[in-house]
N, C-alpha and C positions, 0 to 999 in steps of 0.2 A: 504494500500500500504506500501510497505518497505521501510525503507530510502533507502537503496542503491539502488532500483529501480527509485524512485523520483529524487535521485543523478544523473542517468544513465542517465534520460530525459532532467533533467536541464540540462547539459555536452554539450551531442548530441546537443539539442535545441541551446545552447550557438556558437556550433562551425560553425553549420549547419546557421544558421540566420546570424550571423556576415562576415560569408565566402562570405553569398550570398550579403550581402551587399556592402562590399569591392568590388566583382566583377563586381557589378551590376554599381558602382558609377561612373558617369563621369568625377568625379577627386577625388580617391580614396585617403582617409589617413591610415596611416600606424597604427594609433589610431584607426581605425574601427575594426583590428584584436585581439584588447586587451580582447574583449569575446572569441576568438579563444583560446588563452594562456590558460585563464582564465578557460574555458573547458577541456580541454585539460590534465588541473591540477584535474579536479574534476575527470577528468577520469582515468586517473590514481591512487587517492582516493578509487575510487569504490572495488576495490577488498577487500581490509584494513575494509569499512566500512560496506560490508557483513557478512566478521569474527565479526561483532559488537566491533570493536577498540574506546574505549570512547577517546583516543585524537583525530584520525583521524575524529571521528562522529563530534569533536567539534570546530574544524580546518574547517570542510566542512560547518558547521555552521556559523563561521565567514569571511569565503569565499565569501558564499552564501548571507549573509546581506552585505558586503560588494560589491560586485555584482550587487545589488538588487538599492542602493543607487547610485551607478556610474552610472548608467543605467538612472539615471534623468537626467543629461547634454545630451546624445542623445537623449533623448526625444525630450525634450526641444525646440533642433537644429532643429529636425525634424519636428516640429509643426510650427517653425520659418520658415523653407523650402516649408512649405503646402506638407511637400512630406508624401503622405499615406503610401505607401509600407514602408517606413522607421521607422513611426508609427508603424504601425502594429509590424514587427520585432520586436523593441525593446518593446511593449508593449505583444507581445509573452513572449520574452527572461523575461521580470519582472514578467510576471504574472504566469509563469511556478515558478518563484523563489520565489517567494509568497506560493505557493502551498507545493513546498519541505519545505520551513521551516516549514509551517504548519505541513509536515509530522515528520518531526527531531522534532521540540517541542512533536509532540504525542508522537513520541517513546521514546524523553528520559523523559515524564512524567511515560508512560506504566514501563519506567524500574527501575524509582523513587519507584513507587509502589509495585515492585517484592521487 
């Protein structure tokens, strides 16, 4: 897979899960949309990180662990709530995030290599 495919899913996935949670919540925080933003930004990345831009590749890098980390206080909450569906989400949104870096470590090892 390509980074900026991996990027495109994480984004989507980020905007698409956190929207649905916000909407979903019977008292919704305005904190719930910060994976929205946070998408949002990667989405906009994406085009940057297709031309293979080693800042932008490395920005989305530090984006995306940082992302990935933030994503443990909602857990957290959500496990604290016994709320599944809220699990789920954010254990989506991490584990997608998991994956893309996996995919960004392959690639900039693959380009170490060239």
């Amino acid at each position: 897979m390509k980074p900026y495919i991996a990027n495109l899913v994480f984004a989507v996935l980020l905007i698409v899960m956190s929207l649905w949670g916000y909407l979903t919540s019977d008292n919704p925080s305005f904190t719930a949309l910060i994976p929205t933003f946070a998408g949002a930004i990667l989405l906009a990345l994406t085009p940057s990180l297709k031309k293979e831009n080693k800042t932008i590749a490395h920005i989305v890098v530090i984006l995306t662990v940082l992302l990935i980390i933030a994503l443990i206080k909602p857990l957290t909450a959500a496990f604290g709530r016994s709320d599944n569906m809220a699990i789920i989400r954010v254990l989506v949104m991490m584990g997608w995030g998991v994956v893309a870096m996996g995919v960004y470590v392959k690639s900039f090892v693959a380009a170490r290599r060239k």
